[in-house]
KOLLUMNU-234450 format. One record per residue (C-alpha): residue in one letter; residue number from 1; z negated, y negated, x. Coordinates in steps of 0.1 Angstrom, whole numbers, padded with zeros to 4 digits, m for minus. Example, Ala and Ser with C-alpha at 12.3 -4.5 7.8 and 13.67 -1.06 7.14 Angstrom:
@aa: A i: 1 z: m0078 y: 0045 x: 0123
@aa: S i: 2 z: m0071 y: 0011 x: 0137
***
This chain:
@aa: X i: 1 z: 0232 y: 0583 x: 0261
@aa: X i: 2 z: 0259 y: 0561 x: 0244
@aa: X i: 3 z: 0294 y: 0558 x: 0259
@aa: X i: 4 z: 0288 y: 0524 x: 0265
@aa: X i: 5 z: 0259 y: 0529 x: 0289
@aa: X i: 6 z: 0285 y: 0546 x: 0310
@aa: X i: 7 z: 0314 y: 0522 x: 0307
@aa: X i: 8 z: 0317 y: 0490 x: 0332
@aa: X i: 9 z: 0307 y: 0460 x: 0308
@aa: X i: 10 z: 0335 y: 0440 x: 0326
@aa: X i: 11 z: 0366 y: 0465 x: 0331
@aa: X i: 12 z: 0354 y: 0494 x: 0305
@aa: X i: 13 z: 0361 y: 0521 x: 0335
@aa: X i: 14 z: 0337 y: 0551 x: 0338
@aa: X i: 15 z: 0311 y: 0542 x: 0364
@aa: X i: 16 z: 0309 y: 0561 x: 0396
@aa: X i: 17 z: 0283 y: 0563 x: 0413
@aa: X i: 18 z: 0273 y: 0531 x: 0424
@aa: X i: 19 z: 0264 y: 0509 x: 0397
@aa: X i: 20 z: 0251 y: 0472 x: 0400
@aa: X i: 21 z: 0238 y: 0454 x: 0376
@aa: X i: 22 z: 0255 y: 0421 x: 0364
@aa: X i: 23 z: 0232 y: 0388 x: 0344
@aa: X i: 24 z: 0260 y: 0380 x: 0320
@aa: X i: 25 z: 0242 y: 0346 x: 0318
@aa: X i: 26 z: 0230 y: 0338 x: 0355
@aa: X i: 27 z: 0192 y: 0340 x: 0360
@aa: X i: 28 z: 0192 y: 0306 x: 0375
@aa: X i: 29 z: 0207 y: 0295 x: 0343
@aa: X i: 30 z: 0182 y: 0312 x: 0324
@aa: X i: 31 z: 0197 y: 0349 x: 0314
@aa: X i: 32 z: 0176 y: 0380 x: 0317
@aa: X i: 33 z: 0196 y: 0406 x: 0306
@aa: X i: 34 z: 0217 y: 0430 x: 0326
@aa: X i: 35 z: 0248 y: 0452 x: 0320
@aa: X i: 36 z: 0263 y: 0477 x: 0342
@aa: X i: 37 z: 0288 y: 0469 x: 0365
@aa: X i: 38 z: 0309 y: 0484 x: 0393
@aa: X i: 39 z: 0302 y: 0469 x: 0426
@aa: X i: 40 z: 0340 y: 0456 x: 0431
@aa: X i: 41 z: 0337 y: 0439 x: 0391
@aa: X i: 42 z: 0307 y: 0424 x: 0397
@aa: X i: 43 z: 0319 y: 0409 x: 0435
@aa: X i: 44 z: 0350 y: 0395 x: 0411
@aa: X i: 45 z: 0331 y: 0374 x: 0390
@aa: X i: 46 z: 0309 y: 0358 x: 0412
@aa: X i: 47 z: 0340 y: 0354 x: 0434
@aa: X i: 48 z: 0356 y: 0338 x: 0408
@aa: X i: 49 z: 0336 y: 0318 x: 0389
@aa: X i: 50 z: 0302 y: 0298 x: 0397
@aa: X i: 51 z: 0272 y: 0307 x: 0382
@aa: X i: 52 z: 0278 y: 0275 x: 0357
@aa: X i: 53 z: 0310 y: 0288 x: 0346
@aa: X i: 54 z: 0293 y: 0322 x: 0338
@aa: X i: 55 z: 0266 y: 0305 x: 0321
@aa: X i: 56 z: 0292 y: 0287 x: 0299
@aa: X i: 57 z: 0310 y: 0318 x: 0290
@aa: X i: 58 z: 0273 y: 0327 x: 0272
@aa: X i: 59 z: 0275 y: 0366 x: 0286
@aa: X i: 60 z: 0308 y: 0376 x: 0264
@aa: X i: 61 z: 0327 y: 0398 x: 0280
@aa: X i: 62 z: 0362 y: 0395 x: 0258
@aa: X i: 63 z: 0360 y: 0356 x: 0268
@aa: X i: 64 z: 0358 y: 0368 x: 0308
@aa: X i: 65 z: 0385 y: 0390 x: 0300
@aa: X i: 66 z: 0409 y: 0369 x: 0286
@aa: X i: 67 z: 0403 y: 0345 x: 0315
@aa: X i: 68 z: 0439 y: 0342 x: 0338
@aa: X i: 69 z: 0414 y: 0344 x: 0368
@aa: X i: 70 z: 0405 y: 0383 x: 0361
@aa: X i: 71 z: 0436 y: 0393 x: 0340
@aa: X i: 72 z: 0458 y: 0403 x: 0375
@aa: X i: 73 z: 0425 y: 0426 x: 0386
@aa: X i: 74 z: 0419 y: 0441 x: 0354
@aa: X i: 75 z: 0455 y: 0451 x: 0355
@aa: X i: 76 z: 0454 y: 0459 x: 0388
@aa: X i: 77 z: 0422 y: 0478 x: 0389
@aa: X i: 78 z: 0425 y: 0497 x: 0353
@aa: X i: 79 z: 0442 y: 0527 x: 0370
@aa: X i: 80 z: 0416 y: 0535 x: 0401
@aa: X i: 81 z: 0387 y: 0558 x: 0407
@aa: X i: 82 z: 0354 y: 0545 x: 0391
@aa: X i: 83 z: 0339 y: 0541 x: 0430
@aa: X i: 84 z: 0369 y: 0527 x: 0441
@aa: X i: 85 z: 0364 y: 0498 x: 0467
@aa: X i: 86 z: 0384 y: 0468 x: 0482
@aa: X i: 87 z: 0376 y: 0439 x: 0500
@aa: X i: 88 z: 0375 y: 0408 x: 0476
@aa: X i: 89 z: 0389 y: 0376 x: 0484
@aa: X i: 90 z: 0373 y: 0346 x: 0468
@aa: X i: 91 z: 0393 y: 0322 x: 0447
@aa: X i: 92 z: 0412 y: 0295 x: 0472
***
């Protein structure tokens, strides 16, 4: 298996465990492909963007990255466990 089957496509963290899997272009938006996520990333995103947004972001990672809505949790979240959990708060 490549590295990158075992990498979070959002954060680039090992994966633990429990892995979800993440349409980088919503299904309702018409995306059917899927990348591995951890459950806490993938609560992120849909917490902090609409399935429109994600849509418009065309499923590039880098683009979510740079985002100021995920830069504080990837910072905050680069240094935990791969099956590390937290409650997640949705944008105000």
């Amino acid at each position: 298996m490549d590295d990158l089957e075992h990498t979070c496509w959002l954060c680039g963290r090992a994966l633990g465990r429990k892995v979800e899997w993440h349409h980088p272009v919503p299904k309702s938006r018409g995306g059917r492909a899927t990348e591995p996520v951890h459950p806490i990333c993938h609560r992120t995103l849909h917490a902090s963007f609409t399935n429109v947004q994600l849509a418009q972001f065309g499923g590039d990672a880098a683009l979510l990255r740079a985002r100021p809505e995920l830069a504080r949790f990837l910072t905050w979240i680069a240094g935990k466990p791969p099956d590390f959990h937290a409650p997640t708060h949705r944008k105000r």
